[in-house]
Backbone as a ProteinNet text record, in pm:
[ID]
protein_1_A
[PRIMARY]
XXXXXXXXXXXXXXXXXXXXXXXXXXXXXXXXXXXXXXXXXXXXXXXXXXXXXXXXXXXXXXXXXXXXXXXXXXXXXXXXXXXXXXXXXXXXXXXXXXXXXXXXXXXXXXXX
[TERTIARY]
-10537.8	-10649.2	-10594.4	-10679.6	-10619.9	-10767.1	-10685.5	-10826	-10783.7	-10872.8	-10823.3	-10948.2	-10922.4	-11014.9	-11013.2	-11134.1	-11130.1	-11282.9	-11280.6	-11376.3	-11490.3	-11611.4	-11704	-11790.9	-11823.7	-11960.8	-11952.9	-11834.4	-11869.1	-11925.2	-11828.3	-11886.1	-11768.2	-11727.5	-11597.2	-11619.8	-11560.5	-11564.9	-11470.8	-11468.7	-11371.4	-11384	-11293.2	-11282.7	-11229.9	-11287.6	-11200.1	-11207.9	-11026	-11024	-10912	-11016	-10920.7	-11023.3	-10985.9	-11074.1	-11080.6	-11209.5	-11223.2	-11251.6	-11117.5	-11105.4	-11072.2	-11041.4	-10973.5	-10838.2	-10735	-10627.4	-10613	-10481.8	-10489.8	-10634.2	-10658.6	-10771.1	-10882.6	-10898.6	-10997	-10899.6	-10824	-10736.5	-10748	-10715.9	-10676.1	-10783.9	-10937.6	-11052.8	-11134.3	-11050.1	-11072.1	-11025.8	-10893.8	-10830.2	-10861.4	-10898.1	-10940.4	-11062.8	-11165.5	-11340.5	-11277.4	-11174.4	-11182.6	-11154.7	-11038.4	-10999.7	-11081.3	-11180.9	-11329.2	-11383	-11421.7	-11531.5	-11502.7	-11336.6	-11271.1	-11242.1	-11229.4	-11250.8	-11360	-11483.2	-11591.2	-11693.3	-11627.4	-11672.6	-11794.5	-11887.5	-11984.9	-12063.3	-12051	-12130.7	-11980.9	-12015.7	-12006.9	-11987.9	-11910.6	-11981.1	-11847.8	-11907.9	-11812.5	-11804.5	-11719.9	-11757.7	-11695.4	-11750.7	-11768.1	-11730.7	-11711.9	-11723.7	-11611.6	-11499.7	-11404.1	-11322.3	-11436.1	-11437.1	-11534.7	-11384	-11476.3	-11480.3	-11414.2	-11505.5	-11497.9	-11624.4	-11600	-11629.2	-11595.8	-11613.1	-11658.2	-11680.7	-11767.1	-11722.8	-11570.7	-11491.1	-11538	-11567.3	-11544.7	-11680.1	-11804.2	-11927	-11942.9	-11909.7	-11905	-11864.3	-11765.5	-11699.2	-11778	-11821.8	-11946.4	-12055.9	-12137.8	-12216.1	-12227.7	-12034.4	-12001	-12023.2	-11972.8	-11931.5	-12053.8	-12151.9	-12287	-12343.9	-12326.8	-12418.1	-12378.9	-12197.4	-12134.2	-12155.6	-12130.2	-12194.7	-12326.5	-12408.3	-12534.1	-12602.6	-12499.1	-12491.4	-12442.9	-12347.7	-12335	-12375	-12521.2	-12579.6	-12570.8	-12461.3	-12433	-12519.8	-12448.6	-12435.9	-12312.1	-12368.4	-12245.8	-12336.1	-12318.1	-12376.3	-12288.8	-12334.7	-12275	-12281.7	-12177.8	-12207	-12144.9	-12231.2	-12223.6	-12142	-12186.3	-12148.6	-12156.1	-12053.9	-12051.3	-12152.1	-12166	-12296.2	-12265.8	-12131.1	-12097.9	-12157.5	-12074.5	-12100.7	-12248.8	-12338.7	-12497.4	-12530.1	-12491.4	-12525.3	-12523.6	-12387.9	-12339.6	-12428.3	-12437.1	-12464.5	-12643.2	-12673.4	-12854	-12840	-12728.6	-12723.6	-12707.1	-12626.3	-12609	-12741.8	-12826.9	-12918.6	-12953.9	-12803	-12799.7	-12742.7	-12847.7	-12826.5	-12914.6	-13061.1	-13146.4	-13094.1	-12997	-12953.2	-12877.5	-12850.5	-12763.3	-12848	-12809.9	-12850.8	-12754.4	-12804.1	-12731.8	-12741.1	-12628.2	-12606.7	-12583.9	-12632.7	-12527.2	-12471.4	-12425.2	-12325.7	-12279.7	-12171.2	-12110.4	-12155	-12222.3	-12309.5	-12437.9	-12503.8	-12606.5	-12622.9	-12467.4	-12475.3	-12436.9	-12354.5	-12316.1	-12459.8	-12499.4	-12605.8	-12732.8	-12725.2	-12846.8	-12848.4	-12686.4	-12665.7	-12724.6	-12739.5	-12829.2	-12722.3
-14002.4	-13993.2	-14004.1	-14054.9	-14087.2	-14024	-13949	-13914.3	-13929.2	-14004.3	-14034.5	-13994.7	-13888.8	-13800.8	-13839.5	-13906.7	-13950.2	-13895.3	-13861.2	-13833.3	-13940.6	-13923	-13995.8	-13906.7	-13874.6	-13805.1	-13682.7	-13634.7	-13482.1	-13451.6	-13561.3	-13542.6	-13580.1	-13522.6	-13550.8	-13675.8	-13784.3	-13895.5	-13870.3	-13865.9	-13849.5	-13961.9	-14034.6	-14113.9	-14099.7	-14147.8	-14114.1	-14246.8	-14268	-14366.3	-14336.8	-14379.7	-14344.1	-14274.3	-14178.2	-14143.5	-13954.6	-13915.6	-13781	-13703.8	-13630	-13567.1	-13413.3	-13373.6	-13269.1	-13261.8	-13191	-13171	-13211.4	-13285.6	-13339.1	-13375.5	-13436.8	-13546.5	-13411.5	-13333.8	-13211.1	-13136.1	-13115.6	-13010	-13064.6	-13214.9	-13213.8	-13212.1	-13274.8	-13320.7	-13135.4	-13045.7	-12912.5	-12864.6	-12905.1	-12832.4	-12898.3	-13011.9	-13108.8	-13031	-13013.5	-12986	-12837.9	-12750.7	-12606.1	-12586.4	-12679.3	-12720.8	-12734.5	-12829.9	-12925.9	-12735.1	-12701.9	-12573.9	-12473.1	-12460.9	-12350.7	-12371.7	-12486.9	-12532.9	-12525.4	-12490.7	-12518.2	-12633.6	-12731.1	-12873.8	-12876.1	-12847.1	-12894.2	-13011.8	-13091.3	-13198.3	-13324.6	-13299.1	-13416	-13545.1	-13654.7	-13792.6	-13809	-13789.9	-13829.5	-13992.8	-14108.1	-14191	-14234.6	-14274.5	-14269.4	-14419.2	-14537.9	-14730.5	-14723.9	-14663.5	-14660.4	-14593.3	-14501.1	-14383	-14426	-14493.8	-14563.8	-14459.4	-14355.8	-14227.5	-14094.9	-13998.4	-13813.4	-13763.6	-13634.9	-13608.7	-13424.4	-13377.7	-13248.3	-13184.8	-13151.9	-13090.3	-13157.6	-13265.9	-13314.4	-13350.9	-13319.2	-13324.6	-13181	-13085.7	-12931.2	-12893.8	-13018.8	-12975.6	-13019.4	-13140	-13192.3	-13095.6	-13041.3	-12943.8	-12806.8	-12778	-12627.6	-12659.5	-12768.9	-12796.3	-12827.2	-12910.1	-12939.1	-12795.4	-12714.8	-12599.4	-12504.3	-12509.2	-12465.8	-12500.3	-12640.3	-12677.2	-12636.6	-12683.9	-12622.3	-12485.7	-12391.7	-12271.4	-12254.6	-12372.6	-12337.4	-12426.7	-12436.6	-12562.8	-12688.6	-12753.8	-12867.9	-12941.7	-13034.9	-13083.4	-13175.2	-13222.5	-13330.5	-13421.4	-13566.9	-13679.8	-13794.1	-13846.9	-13926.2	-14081.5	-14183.1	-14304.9	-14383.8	-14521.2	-14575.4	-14546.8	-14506.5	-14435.2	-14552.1	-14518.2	-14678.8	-14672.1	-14733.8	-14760.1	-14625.5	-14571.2	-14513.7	-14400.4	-14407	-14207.1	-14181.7	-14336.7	-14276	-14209.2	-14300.9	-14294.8	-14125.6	-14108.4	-13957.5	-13824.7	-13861.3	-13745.8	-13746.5	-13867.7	-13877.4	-13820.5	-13820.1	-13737.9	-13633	-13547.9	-13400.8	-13356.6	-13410.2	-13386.1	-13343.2	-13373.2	-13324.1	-13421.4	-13589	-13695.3	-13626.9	-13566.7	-13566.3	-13431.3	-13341.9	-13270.8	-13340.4	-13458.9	-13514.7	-13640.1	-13652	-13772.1	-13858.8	-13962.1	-14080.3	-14272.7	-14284.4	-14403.8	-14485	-14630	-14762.3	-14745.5	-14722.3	-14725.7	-14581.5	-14636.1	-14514.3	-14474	-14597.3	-14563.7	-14494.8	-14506.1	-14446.4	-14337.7	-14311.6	-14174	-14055.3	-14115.9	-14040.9	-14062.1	-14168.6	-14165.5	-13988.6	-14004.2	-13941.4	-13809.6	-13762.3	-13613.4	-13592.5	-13681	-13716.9	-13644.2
-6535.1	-6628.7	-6770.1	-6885.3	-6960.2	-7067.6	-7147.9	-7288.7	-7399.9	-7443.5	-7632.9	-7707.2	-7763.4	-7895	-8003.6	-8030.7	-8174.7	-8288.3	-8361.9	-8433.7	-8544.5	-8515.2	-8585.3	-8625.5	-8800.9	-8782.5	-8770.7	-8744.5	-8719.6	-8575.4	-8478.4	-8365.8	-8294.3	-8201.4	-8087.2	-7993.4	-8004.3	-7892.4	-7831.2	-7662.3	-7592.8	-7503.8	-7485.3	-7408.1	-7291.3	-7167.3	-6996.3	-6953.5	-6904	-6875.6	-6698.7	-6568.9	-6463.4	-6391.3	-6273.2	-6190.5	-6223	-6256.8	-6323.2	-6196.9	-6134.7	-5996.3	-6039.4	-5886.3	-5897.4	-5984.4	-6012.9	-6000.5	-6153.6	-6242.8	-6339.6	-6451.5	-6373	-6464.4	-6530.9	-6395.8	-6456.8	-6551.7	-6509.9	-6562.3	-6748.9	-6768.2	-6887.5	-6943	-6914.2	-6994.8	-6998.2	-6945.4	-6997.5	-7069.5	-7102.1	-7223.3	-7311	-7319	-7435.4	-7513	-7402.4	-7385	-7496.5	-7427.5	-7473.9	-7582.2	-7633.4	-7771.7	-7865	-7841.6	-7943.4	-7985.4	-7852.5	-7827.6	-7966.3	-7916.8	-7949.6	-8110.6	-8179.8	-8289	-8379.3	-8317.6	-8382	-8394.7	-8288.8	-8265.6	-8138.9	-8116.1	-8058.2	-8026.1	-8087.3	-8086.7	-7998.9	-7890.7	-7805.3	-7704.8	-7705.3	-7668.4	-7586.9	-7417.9	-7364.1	-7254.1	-7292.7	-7239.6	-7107.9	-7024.8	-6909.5	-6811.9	-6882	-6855.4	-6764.2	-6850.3	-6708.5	-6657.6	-6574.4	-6475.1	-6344.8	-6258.4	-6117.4	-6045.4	-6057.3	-5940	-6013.6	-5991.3	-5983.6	-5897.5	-5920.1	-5774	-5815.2	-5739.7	-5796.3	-5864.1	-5864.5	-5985.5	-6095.2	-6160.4	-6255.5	-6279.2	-6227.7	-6208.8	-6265.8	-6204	-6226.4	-6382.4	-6448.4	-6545.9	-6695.4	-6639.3	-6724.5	-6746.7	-6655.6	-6660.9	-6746.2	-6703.4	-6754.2	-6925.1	-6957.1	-7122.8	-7196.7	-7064.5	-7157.9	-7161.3	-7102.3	-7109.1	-7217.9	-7263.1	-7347.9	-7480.4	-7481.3	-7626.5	-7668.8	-7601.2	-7607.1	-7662.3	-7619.5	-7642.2	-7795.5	-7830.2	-7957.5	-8051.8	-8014.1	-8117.6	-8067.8	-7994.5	-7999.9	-7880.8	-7833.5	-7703	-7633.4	-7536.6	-7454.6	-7401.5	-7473.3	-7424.6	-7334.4	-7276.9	-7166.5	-7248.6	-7205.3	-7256.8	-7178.3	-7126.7	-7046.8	-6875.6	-6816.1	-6716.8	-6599.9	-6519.2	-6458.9	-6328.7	-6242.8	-6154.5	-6031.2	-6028	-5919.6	-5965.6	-6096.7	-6181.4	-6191.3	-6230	-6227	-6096.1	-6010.9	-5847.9	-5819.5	-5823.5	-5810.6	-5918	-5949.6	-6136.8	-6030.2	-5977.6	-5969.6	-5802.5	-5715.7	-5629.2	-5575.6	-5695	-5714.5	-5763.5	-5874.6	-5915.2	-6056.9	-6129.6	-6263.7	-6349.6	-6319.2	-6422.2	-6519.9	-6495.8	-6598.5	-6667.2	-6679.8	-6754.6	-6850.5	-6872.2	-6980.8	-7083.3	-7194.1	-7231.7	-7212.4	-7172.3	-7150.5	-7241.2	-7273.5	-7388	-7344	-7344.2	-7330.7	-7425	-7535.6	-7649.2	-7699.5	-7743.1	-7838.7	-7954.6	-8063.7	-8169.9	-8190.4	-8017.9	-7996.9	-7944.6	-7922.7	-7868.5	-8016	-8098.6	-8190.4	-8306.2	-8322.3	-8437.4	-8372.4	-8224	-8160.5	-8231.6	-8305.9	-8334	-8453.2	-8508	-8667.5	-8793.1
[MASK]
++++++++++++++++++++++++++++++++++++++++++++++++++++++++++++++++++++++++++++++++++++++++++++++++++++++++++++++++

């Protein structure tokens, strides 16, 4: 798994690139997530184009952070999510807990 944090706006872009599983991949896009949190950074945008599989850990982890940010004002938006991750996110049952972007501009403009 691979994450590159970059800032727009006053808003955290995180990029995932690889398969967002158990073991590693969760492991790091949490310390990343706890970092933003733990900073004072709420607001955001995690993209998703190329991430060909998750799997409930990393389904679970999305959830925990959108509910976290949330809590502190912010949120966690999804952007472009590939056909598998919709598939999955709409089979667990918690696509419609997220907003979801074809773009990165539209996910960061959304924070106003």
């Amino acid at each position: 798994m691979e994450i590159n944090v970059r800032r727009r706006n006053n808003v955290n872009v995180i990029q995932l690139r690889g398969p967002l599983k158990m073991g590693e991949p969760v492991d790091s896009l949490r310390t990343t997530c706890d970092e933003a949190l733990a900073a004072g950074e709420n607001k955001l945008v995690v993209t998703l184009a190329d991430v060909p599989h998750i799997d409930s850990s990393g389904i679970g982890l999305l959830v925990k952070y959108l509910v976290s940010a949330k809590q502190r004002g912010g949120s966690l938006k999804l952007v472009n999510p590939s056909k598998f991750a919709v598939q999955i996110l709409r089979l667990v049952g918690v696509l419609n807990l997220f907003e979801v972007f074809d773009d990165e501009n539209g996910a960061v403009e959304s924070f106003g």
